[in-house]
N, C-alpha and C positions, 0 to 999 in steps of 0.2 A: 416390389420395390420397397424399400428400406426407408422412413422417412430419416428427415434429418434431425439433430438432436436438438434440443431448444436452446434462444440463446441466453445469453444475460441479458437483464431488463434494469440494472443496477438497482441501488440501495435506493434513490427519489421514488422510485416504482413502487416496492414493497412498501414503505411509508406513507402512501395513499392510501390506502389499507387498514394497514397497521403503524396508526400513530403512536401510540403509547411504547411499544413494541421497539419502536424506532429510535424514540426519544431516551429512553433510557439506555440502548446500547450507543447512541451518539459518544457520551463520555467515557465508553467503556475503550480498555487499553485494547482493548482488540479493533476497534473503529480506529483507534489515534496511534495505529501502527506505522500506518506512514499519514505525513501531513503535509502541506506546502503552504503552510503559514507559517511565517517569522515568529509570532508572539509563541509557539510551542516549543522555539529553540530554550533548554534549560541550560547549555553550556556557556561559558565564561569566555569569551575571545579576546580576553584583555591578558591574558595570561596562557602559557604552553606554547610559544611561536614555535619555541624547537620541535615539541611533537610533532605540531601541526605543519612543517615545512613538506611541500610537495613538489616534485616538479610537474607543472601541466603542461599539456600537448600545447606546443604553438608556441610556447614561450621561451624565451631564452635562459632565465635560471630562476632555480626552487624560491621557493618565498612560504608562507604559513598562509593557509588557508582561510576564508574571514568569512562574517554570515552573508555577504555579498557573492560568494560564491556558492551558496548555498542552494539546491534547487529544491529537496524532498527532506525531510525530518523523518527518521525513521527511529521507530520506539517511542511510548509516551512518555519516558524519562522518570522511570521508577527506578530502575538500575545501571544501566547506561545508554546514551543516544547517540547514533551514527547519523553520518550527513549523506548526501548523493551532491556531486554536481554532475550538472549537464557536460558532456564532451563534446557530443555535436544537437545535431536536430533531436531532441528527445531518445536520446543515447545517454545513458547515465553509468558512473561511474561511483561507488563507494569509497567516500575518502579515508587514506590510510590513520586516521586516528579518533578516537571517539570520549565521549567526556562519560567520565563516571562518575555518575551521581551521587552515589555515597561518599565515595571521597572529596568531592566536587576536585577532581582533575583532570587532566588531557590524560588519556593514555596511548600509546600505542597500540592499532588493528592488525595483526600482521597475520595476511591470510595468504601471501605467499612472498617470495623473496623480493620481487618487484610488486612495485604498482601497475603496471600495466597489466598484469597476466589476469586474466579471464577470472578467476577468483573473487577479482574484485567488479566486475561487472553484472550492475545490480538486474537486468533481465535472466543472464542464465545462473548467475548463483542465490537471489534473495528476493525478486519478485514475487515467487510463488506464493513465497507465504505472508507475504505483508502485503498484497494485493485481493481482487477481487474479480473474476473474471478474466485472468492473464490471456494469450493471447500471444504463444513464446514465438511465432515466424513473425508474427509484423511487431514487437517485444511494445505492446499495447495492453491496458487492463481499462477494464472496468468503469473501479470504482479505487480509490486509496483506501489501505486499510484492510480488515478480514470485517467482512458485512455480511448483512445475510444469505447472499447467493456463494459464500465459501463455505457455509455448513448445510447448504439446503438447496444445492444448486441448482442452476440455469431455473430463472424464472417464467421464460417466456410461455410454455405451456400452461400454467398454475393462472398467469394474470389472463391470459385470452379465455381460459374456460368462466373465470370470477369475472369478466366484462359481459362473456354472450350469457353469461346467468342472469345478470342483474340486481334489484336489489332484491330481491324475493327467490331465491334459486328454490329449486325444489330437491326432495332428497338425495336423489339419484344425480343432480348436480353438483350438490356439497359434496358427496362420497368422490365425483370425480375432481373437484375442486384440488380436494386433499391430497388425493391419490397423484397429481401433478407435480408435486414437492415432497420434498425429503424429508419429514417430520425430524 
C-alpha cells in the first residue's frame, strides 16, 4: 500500500524552525503576493470610476468598484495590483481593472470579453501561483502568498521527522530530516 502524500503544514510551522528564514521572506514580493489587508492596497479609488465600473451578481446596475469591495490584494505593487472580490461564500472573483503603479492609473484587465467567464475566476485561473498549498476541488489554500511550502513542498513529513528527533537528532536523523523536503 502506497502511503499518502504529506500535507501542507503552512508558513506559522516552518517559522518555528526557522526564524530568521522566515522573517526575511515575510516582506519578500513573493510572501505579499496575495494579502487581505487594506493598508497594502497601492491604488487610488478616488479616481478611474469608468475603468473601475462593474456589474456584480445581485445587483441592479454597474457602479465602480471601491476598496469596500475589496476581499484579497493581489501583487505587492511594484508594477501593477489586481483586486479579488468575494462573489459568494469564499468564491472569488478578479476584478476587471487593475491600478498601474508606474503610471499610478486604473487600467483596464481584459481577460475575456465578459466578466463573468471563468478567466476571471481566481481559483481556476490565478490561485495557483499566488497561493500556497491550493487545494483546486474545495478552491482552499494554505497559506496567501508563494511561502515556503510552494518551493519545498508539503511540509508535513520534514516537521514530524524534526519533532520525533528532538533537540539533539542524531546523524541518521538529520540526513532523514532533509531528505523530507525539497532543498
Amino acid at each position: 500500500a502506497q502511503d499518502s502524500p504529506p500535507d501542507y503544514v503552512g508558513a506559522g510551522e516552518c517559522a518555528d524552525c526557522h526564524r530568521d528564514l522566515a522573517r526575511t521572506h515575510d516582506d519578500s514580493r513573493h510572501a505579499l503576493t496575495l494579502q487581505d489587508d487594506e493598508d497594502a492596497i497601492v491604488a487610488d479609488f478616488s479616481v478611474g470610476e469608468d475603468v473601475r465600473t462593474v456589474q456584480f451578481p445581485g445587483e441592479d446596475a454597474a457602479r465602480p468598484f471601491t476598496v469596500d469591495d475589496v476581499a484579497f490584494i493581489v501583487g505587492a505593487g511594484r508594477y501593477v495590483q489586481r483586486y479579488l472580490v468575494e462573489i459568494e461564500d469564499r468564491v472569488y472573483r478578479v476584478l476587471p481593472a487593475e491600478w498601474n503603479v508606474t503610471a499610478a492609473e486604473w487600467q483596464p484587465l481584459t481577460l475575456a470579453d465578459s466578466w463573468d467567464d471563468p478567466a476571471y475566476s481566481w481559483d481556476q485561473s490565478c490561485a495557483y501561483c499566488h497561493t500556497t498549498g491550493l487545494n483546486i476541488e474545495r478552491a482552499r489554500w494554505e497559506d496567501d502568498g508563494v511561502q515556503c511550502e510552494a518551493c519545498h513542498g508539503p511540509g508535513e513529513a520534514h516537521v514530524e521527522l524534526a519533532s520525533d528527533a528532538g533537540r539533539r537528532p542524531s546523524e541518521e536523523e538529520v540526513t532523514a530530516i532533509r531528505a523530507a523536503i525539497n532543498p
